[in-house]
C-alpha positions in Angstrom: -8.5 2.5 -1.0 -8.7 2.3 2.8 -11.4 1.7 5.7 -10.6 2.4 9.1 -11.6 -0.6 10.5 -8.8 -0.2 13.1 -7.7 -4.6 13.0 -10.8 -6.1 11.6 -9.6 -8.9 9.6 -13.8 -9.2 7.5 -12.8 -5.5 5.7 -14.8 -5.8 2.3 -12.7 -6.5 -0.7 -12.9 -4.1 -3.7 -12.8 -3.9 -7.2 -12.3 -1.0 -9.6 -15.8 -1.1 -10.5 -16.3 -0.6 -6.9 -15.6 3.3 -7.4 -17.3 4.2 -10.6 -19.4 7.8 -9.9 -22.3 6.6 -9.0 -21.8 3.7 -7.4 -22.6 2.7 -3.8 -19.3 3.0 -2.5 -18.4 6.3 -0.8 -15.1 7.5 0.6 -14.3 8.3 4.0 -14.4 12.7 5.0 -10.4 12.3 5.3 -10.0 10.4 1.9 -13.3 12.1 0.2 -10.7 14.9 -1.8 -8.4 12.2 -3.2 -10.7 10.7 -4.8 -12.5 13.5 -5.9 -8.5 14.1 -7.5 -8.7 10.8 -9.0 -12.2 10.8 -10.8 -11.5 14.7 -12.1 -8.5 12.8 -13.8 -10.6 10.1 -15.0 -13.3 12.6 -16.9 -10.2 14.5 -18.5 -10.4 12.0 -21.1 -14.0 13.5 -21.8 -12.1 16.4 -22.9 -9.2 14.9 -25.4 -6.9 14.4 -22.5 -5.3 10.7 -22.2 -5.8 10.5 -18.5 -4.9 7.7 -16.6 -5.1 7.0 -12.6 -3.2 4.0 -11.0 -3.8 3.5 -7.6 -0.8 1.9 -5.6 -1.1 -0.7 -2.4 1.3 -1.1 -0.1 4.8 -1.1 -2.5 7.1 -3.2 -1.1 10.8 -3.8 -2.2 13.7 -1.5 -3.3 13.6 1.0 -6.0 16.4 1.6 -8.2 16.4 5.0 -8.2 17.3 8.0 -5.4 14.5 7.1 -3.2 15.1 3.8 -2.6 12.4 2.8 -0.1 8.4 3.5 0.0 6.6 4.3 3.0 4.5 1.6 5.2 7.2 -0.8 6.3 10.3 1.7 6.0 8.2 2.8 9.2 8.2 -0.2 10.7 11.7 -0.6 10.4 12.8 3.0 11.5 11.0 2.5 14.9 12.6 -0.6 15.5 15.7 0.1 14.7 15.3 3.3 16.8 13.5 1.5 19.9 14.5 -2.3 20.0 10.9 -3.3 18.7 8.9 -3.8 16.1 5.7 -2.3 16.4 1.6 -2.9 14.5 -0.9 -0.3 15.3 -3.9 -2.3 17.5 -4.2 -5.8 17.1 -2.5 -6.3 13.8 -5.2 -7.7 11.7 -6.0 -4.9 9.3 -4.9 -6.4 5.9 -3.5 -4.8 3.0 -2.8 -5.2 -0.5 0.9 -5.1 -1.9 2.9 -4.7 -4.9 6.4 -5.2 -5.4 8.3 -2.5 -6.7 9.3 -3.6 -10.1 6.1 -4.7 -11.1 4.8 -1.2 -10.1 7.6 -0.1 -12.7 6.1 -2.4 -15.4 2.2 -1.4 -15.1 3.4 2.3 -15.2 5.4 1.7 -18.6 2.2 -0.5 -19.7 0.1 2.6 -19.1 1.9 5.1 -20.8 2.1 3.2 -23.9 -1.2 1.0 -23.8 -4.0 2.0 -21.4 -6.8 3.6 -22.8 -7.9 7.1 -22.2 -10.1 7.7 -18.2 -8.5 4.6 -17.3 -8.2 3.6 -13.8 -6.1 0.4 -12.4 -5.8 -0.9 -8.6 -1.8 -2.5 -8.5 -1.8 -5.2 -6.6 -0.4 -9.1 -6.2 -1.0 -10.4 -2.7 -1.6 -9.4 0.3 -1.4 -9.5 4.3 -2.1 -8.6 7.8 -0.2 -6.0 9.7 0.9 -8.4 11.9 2.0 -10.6 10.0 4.5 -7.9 8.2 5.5 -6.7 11.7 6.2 -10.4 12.7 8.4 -11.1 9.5 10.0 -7.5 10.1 11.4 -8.2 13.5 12.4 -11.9 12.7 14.3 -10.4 10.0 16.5 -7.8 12.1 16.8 -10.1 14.5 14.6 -8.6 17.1 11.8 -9.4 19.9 8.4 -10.2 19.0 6.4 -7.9 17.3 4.4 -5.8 19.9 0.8 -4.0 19.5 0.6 -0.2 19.7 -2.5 1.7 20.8 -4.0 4.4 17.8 -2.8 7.2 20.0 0.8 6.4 20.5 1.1 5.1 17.2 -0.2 9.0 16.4 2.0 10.4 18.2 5.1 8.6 16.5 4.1 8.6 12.8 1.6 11.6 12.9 -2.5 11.2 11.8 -2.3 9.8 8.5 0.2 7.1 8.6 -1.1 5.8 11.8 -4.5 5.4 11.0 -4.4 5.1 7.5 -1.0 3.6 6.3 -0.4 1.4 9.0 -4.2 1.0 11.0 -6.6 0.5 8.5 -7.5 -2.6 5.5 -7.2 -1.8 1.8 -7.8 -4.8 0.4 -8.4 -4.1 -3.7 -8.2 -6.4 -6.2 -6.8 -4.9 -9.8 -7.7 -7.2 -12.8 -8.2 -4.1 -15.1 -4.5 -4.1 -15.8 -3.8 -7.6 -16.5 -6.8 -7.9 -18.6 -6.2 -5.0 -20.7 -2.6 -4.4 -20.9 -1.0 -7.8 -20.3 0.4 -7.0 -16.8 1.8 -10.3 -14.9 3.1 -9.3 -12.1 6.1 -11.7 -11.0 6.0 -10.7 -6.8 3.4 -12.3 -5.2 4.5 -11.8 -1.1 5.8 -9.2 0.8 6.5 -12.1 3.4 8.9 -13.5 1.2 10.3 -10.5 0.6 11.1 -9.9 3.9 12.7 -13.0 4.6 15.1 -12.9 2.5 15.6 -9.1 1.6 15.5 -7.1 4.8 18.1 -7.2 7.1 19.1 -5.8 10.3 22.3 -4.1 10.3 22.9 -0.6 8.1 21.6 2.4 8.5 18.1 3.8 9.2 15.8 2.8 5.8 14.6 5.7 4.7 11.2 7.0 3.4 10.8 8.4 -0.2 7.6 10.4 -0.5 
């Protein structure tokens, strides 16, 4: 749930009522087919299947599994280490939602046992500015201040969609579906902290799991 409001820190904050069919709230022409995805999942349940959508922020931390990073701040760190500098797209100000890793874990388990049928959850538990990540990020390897990138050579690094999307744009959601209906207390509340005291310099390359 994005806008590309390329670093403008007053990006509307939404709710999951905010996209039932119908409502005022349209999608963008890049991001009009994954909702479309979403809310043909949604209206299975109109047809005996139990269909459930939940739609990730940024996911922070490190899974336990074969892919072992996500995407948005692996991405940060891969340029870095490659160039010597930490880099935000524009200003820095775009904001977004995050989730730790584990209690992404724990809302998906939640879901397959609890959530009702057509369901649809935003993840989330904090969030913050661009910036601010890239900031922590190079503190954290040890590194320069972080430096602003213009859209297009931010493009031509981490292609279209990362750039402008991932990395340049607010998504700032707020999910109380899932603690209200299945119990869901997430325990991670900043990706700042996370940063601090998680990510270090040093190691090979992070790498991204799609």
């Amino acid at each position: 749930m994005g806008d590309d409001a390329r670093g403008e820190r007053s990006a509307r904050v939404f709710d999951e009522d905010d996209l039932r069919p119908g409502g005022a709230w349209q999608p963008t022409g890049d991001k009009a087919a994954r909702v479309a995805t979403d809310r043909v999942v949604v209206e299975a349940s109109r047809r005996d299947v139990r269909s459930v959508v939940l739609c990730n922020s940024l996911i922070y931390g490190h899974g336990r599994g074969l892919g072992r990073d996500s995407v948005q701040i692996p991405a940060l760190v891969n340029v870095a280490r490659a160039t010597g500098t930490v880099r935000h797209v524009g200003p820095g100000e775009n904001i977004w939602s995050t989730v730790h890793i584990d209690d992404v874990v724990d809302l998906y388990l939640r879901a397959l046992t609890g959530a009702p049928a057509g369901s649809f959850y935003f993840v989330e538990n904090g969030e913050a500015s661009f910036g601010d990540i890239a900031r922590a990020v190079a503190r954290a390897l040890g590194l320069p201040p972080a430096q602003p990138w213009d859209v297009d050579s931010a493009v031509d690094e981490w292609g279209y969609e990362l750039a402008r999307y991932a990395l340049g744009s607010n998504s700032r959601v707020r999910g109380t579906r899932a603690r209200q209906e299945l119990g869901w207390s997430p325990e991670h509340s900043s990706v700042l902290d996370w940063i601090r005291h998680e990510l270090r310099g040093g190691g090979p390359p992070a790498h991204t799991a799609e």
